[in-house]
C-alpha positions in Angstrom: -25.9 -3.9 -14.6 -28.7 -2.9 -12.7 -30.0 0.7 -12.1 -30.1 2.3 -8.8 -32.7 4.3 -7.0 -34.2 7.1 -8.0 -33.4 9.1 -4.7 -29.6 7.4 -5.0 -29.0 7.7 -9.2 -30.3 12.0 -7.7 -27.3 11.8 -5.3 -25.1 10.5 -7.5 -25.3 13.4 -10.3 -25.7 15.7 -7.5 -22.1 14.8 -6.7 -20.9 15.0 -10.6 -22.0 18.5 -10.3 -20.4 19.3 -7.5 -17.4 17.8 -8.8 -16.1 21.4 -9.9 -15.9 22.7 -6.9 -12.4 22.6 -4.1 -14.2 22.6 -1.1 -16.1 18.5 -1.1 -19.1 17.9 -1.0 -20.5 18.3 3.1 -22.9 15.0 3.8 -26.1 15.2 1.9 -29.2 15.3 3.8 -31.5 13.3 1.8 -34.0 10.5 2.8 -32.6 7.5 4.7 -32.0 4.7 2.1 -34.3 2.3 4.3 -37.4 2.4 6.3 -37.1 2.9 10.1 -38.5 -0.9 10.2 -36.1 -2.2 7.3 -33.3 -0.6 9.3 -34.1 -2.4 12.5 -34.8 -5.5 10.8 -31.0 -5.3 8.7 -29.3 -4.0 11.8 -30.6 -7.4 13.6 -29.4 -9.5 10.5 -26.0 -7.8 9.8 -25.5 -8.6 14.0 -26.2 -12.0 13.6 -23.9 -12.5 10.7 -21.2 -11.0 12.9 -21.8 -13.5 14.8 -21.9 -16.5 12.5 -25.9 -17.0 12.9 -26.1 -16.8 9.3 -30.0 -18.7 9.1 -30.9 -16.5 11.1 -29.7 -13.3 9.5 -31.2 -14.3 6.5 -34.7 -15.1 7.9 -34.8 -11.7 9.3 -33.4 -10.0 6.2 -36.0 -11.9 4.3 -38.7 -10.4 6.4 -37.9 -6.5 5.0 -39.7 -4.7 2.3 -36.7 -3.7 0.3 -34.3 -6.6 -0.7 -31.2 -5.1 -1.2 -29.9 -6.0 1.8 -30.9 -9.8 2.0 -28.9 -9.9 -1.5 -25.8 -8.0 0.3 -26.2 -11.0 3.3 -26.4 -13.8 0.5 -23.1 -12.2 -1.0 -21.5 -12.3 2.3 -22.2 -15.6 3.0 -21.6 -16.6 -0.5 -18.1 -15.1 0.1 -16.9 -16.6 3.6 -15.2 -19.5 4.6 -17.2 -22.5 5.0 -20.3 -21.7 3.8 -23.2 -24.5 3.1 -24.6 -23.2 0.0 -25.4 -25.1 -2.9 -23.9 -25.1 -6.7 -27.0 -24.0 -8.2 -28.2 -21.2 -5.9 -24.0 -19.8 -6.0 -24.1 -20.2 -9.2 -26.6 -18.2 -10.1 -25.8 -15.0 -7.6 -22.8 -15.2 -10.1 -24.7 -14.8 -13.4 -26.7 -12.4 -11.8 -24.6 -10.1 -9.9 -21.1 -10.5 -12.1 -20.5 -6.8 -10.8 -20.2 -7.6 -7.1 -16.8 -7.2 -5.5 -15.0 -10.6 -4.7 -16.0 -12.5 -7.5 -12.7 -14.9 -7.5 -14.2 -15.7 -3.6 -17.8 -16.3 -4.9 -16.1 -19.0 -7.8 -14.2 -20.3 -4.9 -17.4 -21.2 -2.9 -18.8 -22.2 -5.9 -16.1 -24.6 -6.6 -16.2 -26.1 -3.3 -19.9 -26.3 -3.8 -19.2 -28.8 -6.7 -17.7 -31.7 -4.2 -21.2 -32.9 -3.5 -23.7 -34.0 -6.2 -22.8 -31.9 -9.5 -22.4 -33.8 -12.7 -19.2 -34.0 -14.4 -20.6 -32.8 -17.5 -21.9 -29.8 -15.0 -18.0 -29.2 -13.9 -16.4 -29.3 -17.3 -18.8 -26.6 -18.9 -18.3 -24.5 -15.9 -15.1 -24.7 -16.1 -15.0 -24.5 -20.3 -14.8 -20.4 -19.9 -12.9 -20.1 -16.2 -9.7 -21.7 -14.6 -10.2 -22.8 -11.6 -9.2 -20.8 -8.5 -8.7 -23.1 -5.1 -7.6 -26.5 -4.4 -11.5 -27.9 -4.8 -11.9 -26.3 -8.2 -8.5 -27.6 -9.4 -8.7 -31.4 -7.9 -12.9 -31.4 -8.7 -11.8 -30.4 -12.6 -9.0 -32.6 -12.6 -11.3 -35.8 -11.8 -13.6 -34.9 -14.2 -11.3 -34.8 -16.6 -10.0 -38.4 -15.4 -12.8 -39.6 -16.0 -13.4 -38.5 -19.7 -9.6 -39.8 -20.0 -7.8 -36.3 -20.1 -4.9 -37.6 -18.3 -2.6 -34.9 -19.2 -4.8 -32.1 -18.6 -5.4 -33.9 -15.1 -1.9 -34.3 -14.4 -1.0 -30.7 -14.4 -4.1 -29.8 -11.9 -3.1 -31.9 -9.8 0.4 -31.5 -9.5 -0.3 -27.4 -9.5 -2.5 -28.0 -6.5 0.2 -30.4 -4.8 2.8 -27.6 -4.9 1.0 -24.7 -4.0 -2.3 -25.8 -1.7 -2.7 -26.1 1.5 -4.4 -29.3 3.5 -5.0 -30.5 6.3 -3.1 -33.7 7.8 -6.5 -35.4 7.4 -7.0 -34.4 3.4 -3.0 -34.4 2.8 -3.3 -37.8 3.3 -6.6 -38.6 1.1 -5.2 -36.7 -1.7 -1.8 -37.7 -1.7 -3.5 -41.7 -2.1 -5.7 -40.8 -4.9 -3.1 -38.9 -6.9 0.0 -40.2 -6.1 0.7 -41.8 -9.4 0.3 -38.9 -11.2 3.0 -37.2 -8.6 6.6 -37.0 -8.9 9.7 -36.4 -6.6 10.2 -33.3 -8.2 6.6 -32.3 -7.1 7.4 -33.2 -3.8 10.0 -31.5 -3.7 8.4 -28.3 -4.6 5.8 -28.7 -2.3 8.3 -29.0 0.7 10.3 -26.4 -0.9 7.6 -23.7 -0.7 6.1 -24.4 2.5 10.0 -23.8 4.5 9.7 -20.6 2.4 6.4 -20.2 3.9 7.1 -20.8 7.3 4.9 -23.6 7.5 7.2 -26.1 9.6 4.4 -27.9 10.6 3.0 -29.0 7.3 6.6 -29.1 6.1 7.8 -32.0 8.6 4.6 -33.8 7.2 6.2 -34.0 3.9 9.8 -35.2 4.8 8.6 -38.9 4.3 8.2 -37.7 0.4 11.7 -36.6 -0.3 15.0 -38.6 -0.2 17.2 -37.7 2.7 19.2 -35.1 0.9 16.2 -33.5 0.4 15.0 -33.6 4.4 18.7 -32.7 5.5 18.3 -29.3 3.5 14.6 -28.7 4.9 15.9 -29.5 8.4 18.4 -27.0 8.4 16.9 -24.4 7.1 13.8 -24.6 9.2 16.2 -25.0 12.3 17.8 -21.7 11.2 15.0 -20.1 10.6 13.3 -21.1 14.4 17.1 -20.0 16.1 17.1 -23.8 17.2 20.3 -25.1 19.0 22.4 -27.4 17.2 22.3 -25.7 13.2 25.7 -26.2 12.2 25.5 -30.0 12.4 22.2 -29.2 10.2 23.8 -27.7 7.8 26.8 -30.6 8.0 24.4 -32.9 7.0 23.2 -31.6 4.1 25.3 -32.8 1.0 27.5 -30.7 -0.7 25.3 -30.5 -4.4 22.4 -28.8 -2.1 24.5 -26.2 0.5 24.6 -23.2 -2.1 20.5 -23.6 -2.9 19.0 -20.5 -2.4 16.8 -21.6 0.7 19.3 -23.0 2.7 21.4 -19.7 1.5 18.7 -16.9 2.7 18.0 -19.1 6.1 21.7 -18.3 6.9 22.2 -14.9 5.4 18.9 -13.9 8.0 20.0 -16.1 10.7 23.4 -14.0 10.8 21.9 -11.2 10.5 19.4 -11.4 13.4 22.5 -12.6 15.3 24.4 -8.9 14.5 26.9 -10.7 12.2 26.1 -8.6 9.4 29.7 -9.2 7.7 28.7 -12.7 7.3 25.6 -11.8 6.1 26.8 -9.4 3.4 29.7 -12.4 2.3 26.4 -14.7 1.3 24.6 -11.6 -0.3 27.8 -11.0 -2.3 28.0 -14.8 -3.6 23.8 -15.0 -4.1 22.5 -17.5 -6.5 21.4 -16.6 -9.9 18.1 -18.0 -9.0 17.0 -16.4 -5.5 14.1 -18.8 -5.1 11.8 -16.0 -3.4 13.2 -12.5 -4.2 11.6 -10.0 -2.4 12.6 -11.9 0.8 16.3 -11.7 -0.6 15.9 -8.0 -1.1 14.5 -7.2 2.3 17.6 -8.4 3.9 20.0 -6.6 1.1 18.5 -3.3 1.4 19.1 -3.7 5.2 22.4 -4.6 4.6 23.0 -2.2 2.1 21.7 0.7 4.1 24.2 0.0 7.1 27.1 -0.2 4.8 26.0 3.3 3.9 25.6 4.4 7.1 29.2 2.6 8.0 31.0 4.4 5.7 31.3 1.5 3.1 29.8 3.2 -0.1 31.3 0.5 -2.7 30.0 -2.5 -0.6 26.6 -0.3 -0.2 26.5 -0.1 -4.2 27.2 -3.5 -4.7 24.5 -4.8 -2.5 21.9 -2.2 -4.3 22.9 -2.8 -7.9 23.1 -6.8 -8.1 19.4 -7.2 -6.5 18.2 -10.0 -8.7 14.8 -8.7 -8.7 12.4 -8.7 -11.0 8.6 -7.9 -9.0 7.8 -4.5 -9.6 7.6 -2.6 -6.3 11.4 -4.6 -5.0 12.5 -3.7 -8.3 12.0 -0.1 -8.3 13.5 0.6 -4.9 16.7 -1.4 -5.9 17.1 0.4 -9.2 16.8 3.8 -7.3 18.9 2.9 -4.3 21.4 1.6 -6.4 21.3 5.0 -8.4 21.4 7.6 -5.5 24.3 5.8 -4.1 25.7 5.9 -7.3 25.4 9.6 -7.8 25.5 11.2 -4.0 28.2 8.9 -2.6 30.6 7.6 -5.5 30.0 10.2 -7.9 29.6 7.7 -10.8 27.0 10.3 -12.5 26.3 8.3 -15.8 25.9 4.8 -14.1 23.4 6.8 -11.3 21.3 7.8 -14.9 21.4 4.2 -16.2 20.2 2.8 -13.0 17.3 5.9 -12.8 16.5 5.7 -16.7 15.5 1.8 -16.0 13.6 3.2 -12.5 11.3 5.5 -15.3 10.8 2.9 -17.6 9.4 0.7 -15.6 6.7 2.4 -13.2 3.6 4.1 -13.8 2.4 5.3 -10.5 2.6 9.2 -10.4 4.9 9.1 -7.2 7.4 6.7 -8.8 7.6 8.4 -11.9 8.3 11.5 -10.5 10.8 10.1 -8.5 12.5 8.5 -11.2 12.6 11.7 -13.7 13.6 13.8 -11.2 16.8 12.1 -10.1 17.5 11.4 -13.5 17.9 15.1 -13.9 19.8 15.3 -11.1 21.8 12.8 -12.7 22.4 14.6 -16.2 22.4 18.3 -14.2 26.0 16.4 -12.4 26.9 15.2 -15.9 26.6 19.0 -16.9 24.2 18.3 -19.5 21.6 21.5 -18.6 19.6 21.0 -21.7 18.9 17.2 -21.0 18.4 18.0 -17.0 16.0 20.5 -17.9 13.7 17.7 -20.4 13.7 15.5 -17.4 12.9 17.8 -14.8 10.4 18.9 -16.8 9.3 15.3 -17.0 8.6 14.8 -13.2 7.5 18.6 -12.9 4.4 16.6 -14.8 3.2 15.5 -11.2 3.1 18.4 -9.6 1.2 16.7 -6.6 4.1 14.7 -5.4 7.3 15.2 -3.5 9.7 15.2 -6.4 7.6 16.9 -9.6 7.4 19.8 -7.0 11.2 19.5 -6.2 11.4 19.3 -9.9 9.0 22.4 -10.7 11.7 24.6 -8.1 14.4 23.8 -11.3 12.7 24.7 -14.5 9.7 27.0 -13.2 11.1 29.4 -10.2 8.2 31.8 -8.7 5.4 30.5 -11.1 2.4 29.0 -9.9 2.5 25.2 -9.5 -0.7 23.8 -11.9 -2.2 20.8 -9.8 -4.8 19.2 -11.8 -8.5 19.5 -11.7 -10.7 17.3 -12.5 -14.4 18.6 -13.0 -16.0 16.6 -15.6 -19.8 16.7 -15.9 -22.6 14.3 -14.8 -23.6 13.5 -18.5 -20.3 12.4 -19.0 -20.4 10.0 -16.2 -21.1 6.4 -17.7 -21.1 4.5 -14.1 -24.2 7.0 -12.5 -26.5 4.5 -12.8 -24.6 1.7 -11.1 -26.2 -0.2 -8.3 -23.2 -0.4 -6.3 -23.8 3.5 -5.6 -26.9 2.3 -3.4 -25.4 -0.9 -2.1 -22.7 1.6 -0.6 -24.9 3.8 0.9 -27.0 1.1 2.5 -24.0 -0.5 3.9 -22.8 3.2 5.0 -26.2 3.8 6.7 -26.1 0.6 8.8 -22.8 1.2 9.8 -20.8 -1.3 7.7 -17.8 0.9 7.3 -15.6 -2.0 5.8 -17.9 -3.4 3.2 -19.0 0.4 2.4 -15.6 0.4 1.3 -15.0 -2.4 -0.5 -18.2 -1.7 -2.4 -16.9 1.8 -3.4 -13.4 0.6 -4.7 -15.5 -2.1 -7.1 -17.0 1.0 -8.8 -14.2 2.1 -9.2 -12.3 -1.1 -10.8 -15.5 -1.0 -12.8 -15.0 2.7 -14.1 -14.4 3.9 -17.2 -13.0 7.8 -17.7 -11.9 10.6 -15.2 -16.0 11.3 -15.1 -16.5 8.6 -13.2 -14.1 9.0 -10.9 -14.8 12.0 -10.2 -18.1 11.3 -10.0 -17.4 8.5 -7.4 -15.1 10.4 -4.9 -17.4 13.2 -4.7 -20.4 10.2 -3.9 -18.0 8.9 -0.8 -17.7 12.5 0.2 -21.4 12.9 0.1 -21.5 10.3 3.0 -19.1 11.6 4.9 -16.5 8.9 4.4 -13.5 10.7 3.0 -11.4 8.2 3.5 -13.1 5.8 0.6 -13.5 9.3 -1.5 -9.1 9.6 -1.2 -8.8 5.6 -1.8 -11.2 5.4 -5.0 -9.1 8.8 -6.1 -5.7 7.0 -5.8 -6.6 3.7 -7.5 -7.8 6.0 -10.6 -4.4 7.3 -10.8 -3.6 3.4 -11.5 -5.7 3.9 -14.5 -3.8 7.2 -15.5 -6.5 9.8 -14.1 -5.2 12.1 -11.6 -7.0 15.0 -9.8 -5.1 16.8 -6.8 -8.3 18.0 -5.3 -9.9 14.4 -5.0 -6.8 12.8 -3.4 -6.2 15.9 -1.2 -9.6 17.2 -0.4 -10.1 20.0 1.0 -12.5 18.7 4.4 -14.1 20.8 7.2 -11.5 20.9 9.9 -11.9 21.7 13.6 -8.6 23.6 13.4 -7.8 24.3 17.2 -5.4 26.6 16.5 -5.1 29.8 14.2 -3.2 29.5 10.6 -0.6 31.8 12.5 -0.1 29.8 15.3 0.0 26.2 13.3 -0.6 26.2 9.2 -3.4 24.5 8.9 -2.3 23.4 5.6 0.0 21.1 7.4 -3.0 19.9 9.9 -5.1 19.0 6.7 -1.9 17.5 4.6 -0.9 15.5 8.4 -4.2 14.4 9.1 -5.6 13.4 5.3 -1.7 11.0 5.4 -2.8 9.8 9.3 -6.1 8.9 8.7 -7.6 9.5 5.3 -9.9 12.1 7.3 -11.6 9.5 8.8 -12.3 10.3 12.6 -12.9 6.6 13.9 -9.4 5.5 12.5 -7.9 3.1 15.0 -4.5 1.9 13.5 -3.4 -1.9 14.5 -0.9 0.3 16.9 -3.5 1.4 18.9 -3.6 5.3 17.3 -6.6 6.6 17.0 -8.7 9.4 15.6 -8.1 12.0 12.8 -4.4 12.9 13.4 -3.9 8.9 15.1 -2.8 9.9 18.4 -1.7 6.9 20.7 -3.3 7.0 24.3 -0.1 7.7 25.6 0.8 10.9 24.0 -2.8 12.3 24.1 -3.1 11.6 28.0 0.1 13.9 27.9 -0.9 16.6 25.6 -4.2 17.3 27.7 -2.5 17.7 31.1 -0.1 20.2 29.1 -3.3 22.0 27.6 -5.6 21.2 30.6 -8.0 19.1 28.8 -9.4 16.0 31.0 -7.9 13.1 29.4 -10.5 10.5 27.9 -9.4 7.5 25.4 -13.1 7.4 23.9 -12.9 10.6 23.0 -9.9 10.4 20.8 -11.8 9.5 17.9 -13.9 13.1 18.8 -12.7 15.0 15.9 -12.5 18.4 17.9 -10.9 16.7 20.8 -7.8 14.5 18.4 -7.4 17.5 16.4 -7.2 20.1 19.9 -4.2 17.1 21.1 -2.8 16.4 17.6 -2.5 19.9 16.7 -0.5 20.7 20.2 2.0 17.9 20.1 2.6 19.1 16.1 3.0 22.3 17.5 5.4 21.1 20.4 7.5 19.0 17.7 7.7 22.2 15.3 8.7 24.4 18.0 11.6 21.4 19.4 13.5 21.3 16.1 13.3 25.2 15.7 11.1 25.4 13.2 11.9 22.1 11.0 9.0 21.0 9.2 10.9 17.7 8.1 11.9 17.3 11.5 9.1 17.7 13.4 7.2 15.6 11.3 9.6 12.7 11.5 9.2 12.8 15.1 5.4 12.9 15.0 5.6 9.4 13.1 8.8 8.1 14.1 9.6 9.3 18.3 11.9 12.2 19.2 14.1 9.4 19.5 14.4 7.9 16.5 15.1 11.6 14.8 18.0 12.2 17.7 19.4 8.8 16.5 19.3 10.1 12.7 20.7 13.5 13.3 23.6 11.8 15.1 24.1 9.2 12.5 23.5 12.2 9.4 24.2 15.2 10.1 21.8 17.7 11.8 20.8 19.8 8.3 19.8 22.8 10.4 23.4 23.6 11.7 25.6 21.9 9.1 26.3 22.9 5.5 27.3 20.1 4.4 24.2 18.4 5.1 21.4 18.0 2.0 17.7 17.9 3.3 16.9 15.9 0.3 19.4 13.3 1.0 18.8 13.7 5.0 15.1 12.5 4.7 16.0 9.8 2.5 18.7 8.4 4.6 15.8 7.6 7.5 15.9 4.2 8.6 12.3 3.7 8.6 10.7 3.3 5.3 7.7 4.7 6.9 8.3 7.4 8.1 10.9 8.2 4.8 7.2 7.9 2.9 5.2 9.9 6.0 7.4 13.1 5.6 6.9 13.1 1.7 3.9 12.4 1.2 2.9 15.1 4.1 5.0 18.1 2.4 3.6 17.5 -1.0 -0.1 18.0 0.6 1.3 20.7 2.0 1.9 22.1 -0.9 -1.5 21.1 -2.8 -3.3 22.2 0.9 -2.2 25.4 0.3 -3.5 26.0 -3.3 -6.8 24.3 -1.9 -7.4 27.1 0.6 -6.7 29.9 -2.0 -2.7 30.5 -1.1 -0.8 31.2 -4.1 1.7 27.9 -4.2 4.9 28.7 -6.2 7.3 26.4 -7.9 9.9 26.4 -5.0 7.3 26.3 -2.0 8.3 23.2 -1.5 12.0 24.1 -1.1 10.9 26.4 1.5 9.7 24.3 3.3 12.7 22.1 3.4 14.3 25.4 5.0 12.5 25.8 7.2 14.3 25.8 10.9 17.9 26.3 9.2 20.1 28.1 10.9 20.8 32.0 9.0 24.6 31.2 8.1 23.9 28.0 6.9 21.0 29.2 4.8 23.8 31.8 3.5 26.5 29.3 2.7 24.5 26.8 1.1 23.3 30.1 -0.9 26.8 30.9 -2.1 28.3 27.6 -2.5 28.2 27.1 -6.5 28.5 23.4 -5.6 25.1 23.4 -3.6 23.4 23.9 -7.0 24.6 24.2 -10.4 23.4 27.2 -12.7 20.9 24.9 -14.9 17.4 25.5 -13.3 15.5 28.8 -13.5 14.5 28.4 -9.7 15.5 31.4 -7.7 17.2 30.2 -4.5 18.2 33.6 -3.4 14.7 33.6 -1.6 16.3 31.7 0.8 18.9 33.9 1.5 
């Protein structure tokens, strides 16, 4: 590892000590990391690597005093496409720089390096500590290992590249004659298989001479279903009877009715599904759809079937089955104890602070219905752990009442920091000072896979803040909660605001909690949309805002941050003031479109005028994953905003919240009802009243 700067290693600790503060750190003035001539000179270089003039960035990068820079050029050529560089000189960047972000692209470009003049000896004691990573490294290994008469090691390259590389027509062909006696037809098979999964018709048609013509019947059909080509039940006629139940051909025609509205048909194939889905996640996206509609329809068992017999096994399609399948379960059939076994498996298999939360907190849900207080109370408790997300605040409003919520801190000191003297600290800053936003970034989050303790995390996000760059300061904070360290005030910091209105008027709690979810604070967002700015207004709704607020409408100025937050804050405003009051609605509508929230309140309910209605289960009945994840994730910072600017956040602030824009007599019924809430949880609801 080597050691930084003396004026960067001085900025670093300066942000560990700064760590215990709320407010973050404002941008430290200290000297530019580069000369005024190094600058120009890097500015020049990093413009003509943009460009793909990448002798000529490095000629000029070789000409400044501090070399840094030339080394961050090397590693971005190192790491490109199609590079020229040799095995020795990528090699070596390796050995010395085994820190650097991207090392699996660096052995890549190393590996393809090795086609032209390295030794075999060379390759095989390269490759005696690594596996190989791309198609050159597998097929450059597996003819070195011909050649010293490993056949079976060589086999198994080769066939592993076969299946799951790409070529081109050109090197499909070269390959497939120098290998194709250690290839079999099940091999081929595979390979076709995967690229109809992939989409990659073109490549696919080029293997159909490979595969018998059961084989090119099956891929034919399902890539005519898959394209909405004319003619696809003769496809599917001509594929033989042992192959028309195989999960490709399966999923091609579960989607194709679907997209064609025939989502009866499609739910008959989702109910008879293969054991073996081929590529699950793909199954799941069409089952959740499927089972959503059902829900919406009316058909809850159908709805509970298609949750519950997900077949999947990847973590993230995993845990939204399990809890799908488990609010159904509970909220629509009633079947309390199989809604806790479905939650129970949710817990035990995610880490992430959100997801456990989640999953604790319905599973008290669950055991409160089975009227088991004692057991409801451990697992609200459980989620009440987290008290910076959605559900461990909904939790904290059942076991805690008025007490404080108790977000967590994290203020470690710089001697406890073992990262400080890291060199990717002043690789950062260089490549924030020249304006490399993007590769700032991915420097920053390679610090902090490289971290070690809550210290350095800490001691990172408060670095990013230092810079100005929020946004990499909330991103290095979240991935440390992947390693078990969470602190509230580094992934909602508290962040100089132009707030345009007063806390009266619009809570600027909400602005900060809206505006960290839009855009990670960062003012130049520009969203693949076309929203833009700190609160990621699109053109068309800022142009008009300002003729409503008499502002002169300008699209460059949308990433002003006075000028986004002056039109962001008035549309908010607008929304809030539209649903009477609604938090959860107004905030749907700022992600989603008035539109989309009419649609919902016709299709569930409109929670501020009916009792039967449940806010909980209103928000996550929305349509759009999105913005189901957009209002959550902005209440909880609402909460956590609030404790950052000194308000006094109680355990059922949250629930508050959730009120708010309810109509009086509703408010009063739901109040009274004894089946709105069961006497297990301390929280007092008669605030509401």
């Amino acid at each position: 590892m080597r050691l930084i700067l003396p004026v960067t290693l001085a900025l670093v600790l300066l942000c560990a000590a700064a760590a215990a503060s709320h407010r973050v750190a404002a941008e430290v003035l200290l000297p530019p990391p580069l000369s005024g001539r190094d600058a120009i000179l890097y500015k020049s270089a990093f413009k003509k690597a943009g460009s793909g003039r990448w002798s000529a960035a490095h000629r000029i990068a070789a000409r400044a005093n501090d070399l840094l820079g030339a080394r961050v050029l090397r590693w971005m050529d190192y790491t490109r496409s199609y590079n020229y560089v040799s095995f020795a000189d990528i090699s070596a960047f390796i050995a010395e720089n085994p820190d650097w972000p991207r090392q699996r692209s660096l052995q890549a470009s190393a590996e393809t390096a090795m086609l032209t003049d390295v030794a075999d000896l060379t390759v095989a004691a390269w490759f005696r500590w690594r596996d190989p990573v791309s198609r050159d490294g597998r097929l450059r290994f597996a003819d070195a290992l011909l050649r010293a008469g490993d056949v079976a090691r060589a086999e198994k390259l080769v066939r592993f590249a076969w299946v799951n590389d790409n070529f081109s027509s050109k090197d499909l062909k070269i390959i497939y004659r120098r290998y194709k006696h250690l290839l079999r037809e099940e091999d081929h098979e595979a390979r076709l298989d995967r690229l109809v999964w992939q989409n990659r018709q073109r490549d696919a048609r080029r293997m159909l001479r490979n595969v018998d013509k059961g084989q090119q019947a099956l891929a034919q059909a399902r890539m005519a279903l898959h394209s909405f080509s004319g003619g696809v039940d003769a496809a599917i006629a001509r594929v033989p009877d042992e192959l028309v139940e195989t999960a490709g051909l399966m999923y091609e025609r579960l989607r194709w009715r679907r997209r064609k509205g025939r989502d009866e048909g499609a739910r008959e194939i989702l109910f008879a599904a293969p054991e073996d889905l081929g590529v699950a996640k793909l199954w799941w996206r069409e089952r959740v759809l499927q089972a959503r509609k059902s829900l919406n329809r009316g058909s809850v068992t159908d709805a509970y079937r298609l949750a519950s017999e997900h077949g999947q096994i990847e973590s993230s399609s995993f845990a939204e089955a399990e809890w799908l399948a488990g609010w159904i379960a509970l909220r629509f059939l009633g079947e309390n104890e199989l809604a806790f076994d479905h939650f129970t498996r949710l817990y035990d298999a995610v880490f992430m602070p959100i997801s456990r939360a989640r999953a604790a907190y319905w599973s008290g849900r669950a055991t409160e219905a089975m009227e088991d207080p004692e057991g409801a109370a451990l697992w609200y408790a459980q989620a009440a752990q987290y008290p910076g997300t959605y559900y461990g605040q909904l939790a904290s409003a059942r076991t805690r009442g008025q007490t404080p919520l108790p977000f967590a801190k994290l203020q470690p000191g710089a001697e406890q920091a073992t990262i400080a003297g890291h060199e990717l600290f002043a690789v950062a800053r260089l490549l924030n000072f020249l304006g490399q936003r993007r590769l700032a970034g991915t420097f920053t989050s390679r610090l902090v896979e490289l971290s070690k303790g809550p210290a350095d995390h800490a001691v990172i996000a408060h670095f990013a803040h230092t810079l100005g760059r929020h946004d990499l300061a909330i991103r290095a904070a979240k991935q440390a909660t992947r390693d078990g360290y969470v602190s509230d005030a580094n992934i909602f910091p508290l962040v100089d605001m132009p707030f345009a209105y007063d806390n009266s008027v619009l809570e600027h709690a909400l602005v900060l909690a809206l505006a960290r979810q839009e855009s990670l604070f960062d003012k130049a967002a520009k969203s693949h949309a076309g929203a833009r700015g700190l609160m990621q207004l699109m053109p068309a709704t800022a142009r008009l805002v300002s003729r409503r607020v008499h502002l002169p409408y300008a699209k460059n100025k949308l990433t002003n941050a006075a000028y986004n937050v002056k039109l962001g804050s008035t549309y908010l405003a607008d929304m809030i003031k539209k649903y009477d009051g609604s938090y959860v609605l107004a905030l749907a509508a700022y992600n989603a479109g008035p539109s989309n929230v009419r649609r919902w309140l016709r299709a569930n309910g409109d929670p501020r005028h009916d009792p039967g209605v449940d806010l909980v289960d209103w928000i996550e009945l929305i349509t759009i994953p999105e913005t189901r994840n957009y209002v959550q994730r902005v209440l909880e910072g609402v909460q956590v905003y609030r404790w950052q600017l000194g308000v006094r956040v109680l355990a059922d602030s949250l629930e508050r919240d959730l009120a708010r824009g309810v109509s009086p007599r509703v408010l009063a019924s739901r109040c009274t009802a004894p089946a709105q809430r069961k006497p297990i949880a301390v929280a007092d609801l008669a605030a509401h009243c």
